[in-house]
N, C-alpha and C positions, 0 to 999 in steps of 0.2 A: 537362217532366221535372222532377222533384221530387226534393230531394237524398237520400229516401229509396228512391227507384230507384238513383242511384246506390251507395249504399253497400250496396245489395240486389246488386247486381252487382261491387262490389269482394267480397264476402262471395263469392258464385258462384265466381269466379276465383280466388281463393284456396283455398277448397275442393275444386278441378279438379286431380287430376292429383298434388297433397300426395306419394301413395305417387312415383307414379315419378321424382319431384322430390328424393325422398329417396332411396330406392333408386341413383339417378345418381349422386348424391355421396356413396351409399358406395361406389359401384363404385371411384370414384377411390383408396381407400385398398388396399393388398395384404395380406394376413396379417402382416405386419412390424408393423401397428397394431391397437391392438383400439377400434371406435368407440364413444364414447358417447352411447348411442342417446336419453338423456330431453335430449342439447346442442342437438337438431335445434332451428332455427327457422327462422321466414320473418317478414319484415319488409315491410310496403308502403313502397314508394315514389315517386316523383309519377305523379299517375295525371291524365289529360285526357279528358273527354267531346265529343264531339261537337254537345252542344246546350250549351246553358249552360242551368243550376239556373232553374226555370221558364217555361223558354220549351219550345212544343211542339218534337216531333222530324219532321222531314218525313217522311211516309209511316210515323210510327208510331215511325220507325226510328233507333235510337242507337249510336254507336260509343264503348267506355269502352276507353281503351289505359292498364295500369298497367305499372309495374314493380315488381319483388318483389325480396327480397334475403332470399336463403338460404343457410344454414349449418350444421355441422355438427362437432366435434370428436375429434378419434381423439389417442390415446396411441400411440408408439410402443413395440412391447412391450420393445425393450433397454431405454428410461428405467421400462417396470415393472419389470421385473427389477430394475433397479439402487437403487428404492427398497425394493423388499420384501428384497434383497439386505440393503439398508443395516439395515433393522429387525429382519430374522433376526438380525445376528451378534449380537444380545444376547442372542437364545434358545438359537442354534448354537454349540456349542462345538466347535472343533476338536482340544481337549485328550480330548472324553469321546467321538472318533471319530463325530462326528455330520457330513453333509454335506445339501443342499441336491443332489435330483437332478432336481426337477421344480417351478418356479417357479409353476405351477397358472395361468399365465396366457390358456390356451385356456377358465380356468375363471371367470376375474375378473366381476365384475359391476359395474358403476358405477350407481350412483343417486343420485337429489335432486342434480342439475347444477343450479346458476345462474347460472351464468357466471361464478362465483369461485370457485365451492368444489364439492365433490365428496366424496359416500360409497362406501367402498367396501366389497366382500364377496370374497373367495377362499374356494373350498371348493379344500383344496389337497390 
């Protein structure tokens, strides 16, 4: 087994399964969050073959066991409200009878996540 079988097969395993991997961990969140779908990641972690790096596999046959580590981000939507909150009152006046009746966060978009920073879009 050549260690590019192996990583031919960390590659496979990784590629398996991605959607319902993801799909799972949003389930976990309820409408109270809105997720950001580009936070998804998956990470390898130790992974053990059954043959070692050049030696053949008995009967052909190899066992690769890894471990992955996935993740995913969501906002809770009261902290969005309370930042768009915070940024309206400079637009919102309550002297010119102006109010906030729909925070548009059924509507929010997040994009370009990298795991510090975050763009956003509201069509509100």
């Amino acid at each position: 087994m050549s260690q590019a079988d192996i990583n031919n097969a960390k590659a496979k395993l990784n590629a398996e399964g991605i959607d319902s991997i993801k799909s799972e961990l949003k389930s976990k969140f309820d409408n109270n969050y809105t997720i950001l779908e580009d936070s998804f990641s998956a990470k390898d972690g130790e992974s053990s073959s059954s043959v070692a790096v050049n030696q053949e596999a008995p009967n052909g046959k190899a066992t690769l066991k890894m471990t992955s580590i996935y993740s995913i981000t969501a906002f809770e939507n009261n902290s969005i409200k309370t930042a768009i909150d915070s940024l309206a009152k400079e637009k919102v006046s309550a002297t010119n009878n102006q109010k906030i009746y729909d925070y548009g966060i059924k509507n929010a978009n997040f994009t370009k996540f990298n795991g510090s920073s975050v763009e956003s879009c509201c069509e509100c």
